[in-house]
C-alpha positions as CSV (number, residue, x, y, z in Angstrom):
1,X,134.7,45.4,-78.3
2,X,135.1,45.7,-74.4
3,X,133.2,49.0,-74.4
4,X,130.0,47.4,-76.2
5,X,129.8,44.2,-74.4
6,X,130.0,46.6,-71.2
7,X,126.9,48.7,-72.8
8,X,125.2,45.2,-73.3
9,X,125.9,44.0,-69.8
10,X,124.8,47.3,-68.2
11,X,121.8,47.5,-70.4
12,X,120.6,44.4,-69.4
13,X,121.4,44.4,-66.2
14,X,119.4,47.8,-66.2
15,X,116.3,46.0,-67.8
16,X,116.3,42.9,-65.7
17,X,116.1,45.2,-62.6
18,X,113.1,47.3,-64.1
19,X,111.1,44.6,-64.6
20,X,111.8,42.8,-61.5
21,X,110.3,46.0,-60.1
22,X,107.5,46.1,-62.1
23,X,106.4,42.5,-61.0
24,X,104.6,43.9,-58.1
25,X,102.3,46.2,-60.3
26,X,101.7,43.1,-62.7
27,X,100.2,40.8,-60.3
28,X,97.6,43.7,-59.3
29,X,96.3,44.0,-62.8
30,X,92.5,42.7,-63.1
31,X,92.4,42.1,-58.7
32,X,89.3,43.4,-57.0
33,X,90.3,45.5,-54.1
34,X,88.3,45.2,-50.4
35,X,89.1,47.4,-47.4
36,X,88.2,45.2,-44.0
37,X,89.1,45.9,-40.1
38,X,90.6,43.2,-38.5
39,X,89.3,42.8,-34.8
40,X,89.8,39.7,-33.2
41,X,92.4,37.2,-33.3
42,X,91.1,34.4,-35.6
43,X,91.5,30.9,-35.1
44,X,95.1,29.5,-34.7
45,X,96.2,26.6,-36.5
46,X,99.3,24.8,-36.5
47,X,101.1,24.3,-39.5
48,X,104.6,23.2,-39.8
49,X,106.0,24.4,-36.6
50,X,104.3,28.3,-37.2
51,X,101.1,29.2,-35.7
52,X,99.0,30.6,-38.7
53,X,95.8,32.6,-38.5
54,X,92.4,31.9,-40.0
55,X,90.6,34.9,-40.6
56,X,86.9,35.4,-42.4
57,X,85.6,38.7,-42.1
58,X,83.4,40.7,-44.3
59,X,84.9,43.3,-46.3
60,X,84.1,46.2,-48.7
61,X,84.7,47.3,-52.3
62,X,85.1,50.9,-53.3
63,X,80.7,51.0,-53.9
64,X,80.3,49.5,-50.2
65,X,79.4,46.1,-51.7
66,X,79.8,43.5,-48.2
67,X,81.7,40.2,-49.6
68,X,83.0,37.6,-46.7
69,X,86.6,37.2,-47.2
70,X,88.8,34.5,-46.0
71,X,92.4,34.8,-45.0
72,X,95.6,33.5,-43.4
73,X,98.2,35.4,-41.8
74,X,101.5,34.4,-39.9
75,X,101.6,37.6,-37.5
76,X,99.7,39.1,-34.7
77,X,97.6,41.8,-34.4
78,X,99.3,44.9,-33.6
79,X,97.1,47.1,-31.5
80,X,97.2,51.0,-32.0
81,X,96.3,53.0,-29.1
């Protein structure tokens, strides 16, 4: 009895973590994906304490179609030399 409620535990245990890993690749199912180059700061607004950053730039699907996209961020630009 102790050896089958261990299986049980450990197989869901198992499971659980699976599909908590597969969450990720659920939400992606059915997005659009655009490629963009962030280049200037954005406009800073202040939001509970934490300077966020308003972005709209235009971006590009994988046929070069140009959409505007808008988006906020909570981090800087890191510049690459």
């Amino acid at each position: 009895m102790k050896k089958f409620l261990a299986i049980i535990t450990l197989c869901l245990l198992f499971s659980s973590f699976t599909i908590g890993c597969e969450r990720v690749s659920l939400n992606r199912i059915g997005k659009d994906v655009y490629y963009m180059q962030i280049k200037d700061e954005g406009t800073i607004e202040k939001v509970d304490g934490r300077n966020l950053r308003n972005n709209t730039l235009p971006a590009y699907d994988e046929y070069g179609v140009k959409k505007q996209i808008t988006f906020r961020s909570t981090k800087k630009k890191t510049i690459i030399n």
